[in-house]
Kinemage of the C-alpha trace (Angstrom):
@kinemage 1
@onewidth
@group {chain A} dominant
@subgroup {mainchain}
@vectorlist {calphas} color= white
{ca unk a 1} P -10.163 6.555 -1.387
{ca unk a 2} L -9.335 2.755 -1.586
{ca unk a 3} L -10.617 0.675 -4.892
{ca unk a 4} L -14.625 -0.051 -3.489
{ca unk a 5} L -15.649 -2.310 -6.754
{ca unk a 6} L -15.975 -5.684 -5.272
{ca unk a 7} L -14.672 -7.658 -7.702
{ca unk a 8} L -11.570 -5.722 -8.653
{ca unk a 9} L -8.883 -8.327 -8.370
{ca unk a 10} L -5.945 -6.348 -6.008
{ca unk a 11} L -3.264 -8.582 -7.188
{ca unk a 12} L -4.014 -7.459 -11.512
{ca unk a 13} L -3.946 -3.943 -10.548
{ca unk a 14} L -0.485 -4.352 -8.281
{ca unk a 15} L 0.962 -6.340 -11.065
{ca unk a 16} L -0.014 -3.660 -13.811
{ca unk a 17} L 1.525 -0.850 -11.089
{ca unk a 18} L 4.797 -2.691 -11.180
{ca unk a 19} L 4.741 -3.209 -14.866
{ca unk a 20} L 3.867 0.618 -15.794
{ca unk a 21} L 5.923 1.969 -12.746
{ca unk a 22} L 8.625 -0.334 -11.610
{ca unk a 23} L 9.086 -3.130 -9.456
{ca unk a 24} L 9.555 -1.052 -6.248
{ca unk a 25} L 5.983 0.694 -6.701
{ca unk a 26} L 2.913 -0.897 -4.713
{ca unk a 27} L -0.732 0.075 -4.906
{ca unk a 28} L -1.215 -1.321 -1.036
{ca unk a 29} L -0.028 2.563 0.448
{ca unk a 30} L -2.821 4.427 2.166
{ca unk a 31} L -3.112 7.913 4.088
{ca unk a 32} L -3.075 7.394 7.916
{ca unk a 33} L -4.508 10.885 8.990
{ca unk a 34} L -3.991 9.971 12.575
{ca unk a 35} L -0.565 9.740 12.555
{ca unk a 36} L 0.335 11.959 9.303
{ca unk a 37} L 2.106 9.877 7.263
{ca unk a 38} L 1.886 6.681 4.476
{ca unk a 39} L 1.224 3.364 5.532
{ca unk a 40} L 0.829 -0.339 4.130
{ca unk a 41} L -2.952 -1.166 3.173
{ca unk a 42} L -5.137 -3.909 2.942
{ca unk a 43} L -6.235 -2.740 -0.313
{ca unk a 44} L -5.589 -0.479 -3.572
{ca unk a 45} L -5.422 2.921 -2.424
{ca unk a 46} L -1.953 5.036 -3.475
{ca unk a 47} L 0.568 4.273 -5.689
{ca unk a 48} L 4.396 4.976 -4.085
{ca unk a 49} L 7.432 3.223 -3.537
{ca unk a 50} L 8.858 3.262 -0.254
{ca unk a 51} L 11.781 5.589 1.103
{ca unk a 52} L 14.513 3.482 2.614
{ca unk a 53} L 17.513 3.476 4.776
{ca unk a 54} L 19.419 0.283 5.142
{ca unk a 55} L 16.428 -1.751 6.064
{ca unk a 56} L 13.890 0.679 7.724
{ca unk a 57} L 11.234 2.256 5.707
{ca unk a 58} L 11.062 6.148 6.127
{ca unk a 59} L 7.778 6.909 3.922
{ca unk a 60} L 6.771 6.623 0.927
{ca unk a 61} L 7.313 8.943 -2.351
{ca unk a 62} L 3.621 8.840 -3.671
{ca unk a 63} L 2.920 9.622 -7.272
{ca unk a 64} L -0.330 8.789 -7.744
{ca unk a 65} L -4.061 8.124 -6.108
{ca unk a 66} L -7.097 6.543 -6.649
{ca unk a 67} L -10.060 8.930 -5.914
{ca unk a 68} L -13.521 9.460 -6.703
{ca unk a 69} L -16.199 7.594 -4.909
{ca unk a 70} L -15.538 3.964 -6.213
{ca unk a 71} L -11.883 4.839 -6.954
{ca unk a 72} L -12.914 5.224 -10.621
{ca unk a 73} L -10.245 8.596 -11.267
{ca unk a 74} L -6.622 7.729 -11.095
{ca unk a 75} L -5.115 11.601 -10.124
{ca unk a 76} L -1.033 11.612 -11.541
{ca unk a 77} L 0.817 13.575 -9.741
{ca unk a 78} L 4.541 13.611 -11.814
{ca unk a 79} L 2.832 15.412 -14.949
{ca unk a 80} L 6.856 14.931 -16.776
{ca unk a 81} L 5.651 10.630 -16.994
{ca unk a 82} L 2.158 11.486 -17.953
{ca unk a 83} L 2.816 8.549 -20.688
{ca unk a 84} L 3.056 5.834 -18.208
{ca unk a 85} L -0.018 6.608 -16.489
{ca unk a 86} L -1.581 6.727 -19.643
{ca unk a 87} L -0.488 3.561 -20.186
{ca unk a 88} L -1.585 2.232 -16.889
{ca unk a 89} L -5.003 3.880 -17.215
{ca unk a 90} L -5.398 2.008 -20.600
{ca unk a 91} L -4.298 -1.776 -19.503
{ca unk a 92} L -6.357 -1.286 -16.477
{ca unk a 93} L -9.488 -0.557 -18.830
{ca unk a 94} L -8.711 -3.538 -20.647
{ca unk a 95} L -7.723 -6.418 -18.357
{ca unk a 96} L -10.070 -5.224 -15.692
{ca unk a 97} L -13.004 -4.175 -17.658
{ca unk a 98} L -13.852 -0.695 -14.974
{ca unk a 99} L -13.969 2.577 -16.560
{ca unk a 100} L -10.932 4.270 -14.891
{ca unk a 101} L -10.380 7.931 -15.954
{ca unk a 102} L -6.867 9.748 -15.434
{ca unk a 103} L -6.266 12.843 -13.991
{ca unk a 104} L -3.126 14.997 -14.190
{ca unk a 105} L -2.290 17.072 -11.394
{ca unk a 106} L 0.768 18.594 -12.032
C-alpha cells in the first residue's frame, strides 16, 4: 500500500532509498494486479531496482514494501542486509518525523 500521510515529502524518502540501497533503487514501483507484474508509480509504494536488457526494462527485483494502512511498516524482504533497512527505518524516523516500524520477512 502506497505512503497515504499527506505530507510525506516523496522526493526525502527516494533520496534516503538511494542512499541506504543504491543509486539504481526507487521507491516509485507499485503492484499492477491487472497485468501481474511491477510498474512505475506516482507515489512511494515498493522499493526495487529495475531488471534491464540493453535499454528495455524487464521488471523489477523488489526487496522491500511499504504496508500497513498508512504505509507505517516497512516489510524487508533480503533478511542477509537486515542492517541497511535498519538504517533506512532509522533516518526515515528522523528526517521525516513518522513512526515507521520494520519488518523482516525473510
Amino acid at each position: 500500500m502506497p505512503l497515504q500521510h499527506s505530507n510525506v515529502d516523496a522526493g526525502q524518502i527516494e533520496a534516503l532509498v538511494k542512499k541506504h540501497f543504491g543509486e539504481g533503487f526507487t521507491c516509485f514501483v507499485t503492484r499492477n494486479h491487472a497485468l501481474g507484474r511491477y510498474v512505475k508509480a506516482a507515489s512511494p509504494d515498493v522499493v526495487g531496482r529495475p531488471r534491464k536488457v540493453s535499454f528495455l526494462t524487464l521488471g523489477y527485483e523488489v526487496i522491500g514494501q511499504f504496508k500497513d494502512e498508512n504505509g507505517d511498516v516497512f516489510e524487508f524482504y533480503r533478511e542477509w542486509e537486515a542492517d541497511r533497512a535498519r538504517a533506512f527505518v532509522e533516518e526515515y524516523k528522523r528526517a521525516l518525523g513518522h513512526d515507521l516500524r520494520l519488518q523482516l520477512i525473510g
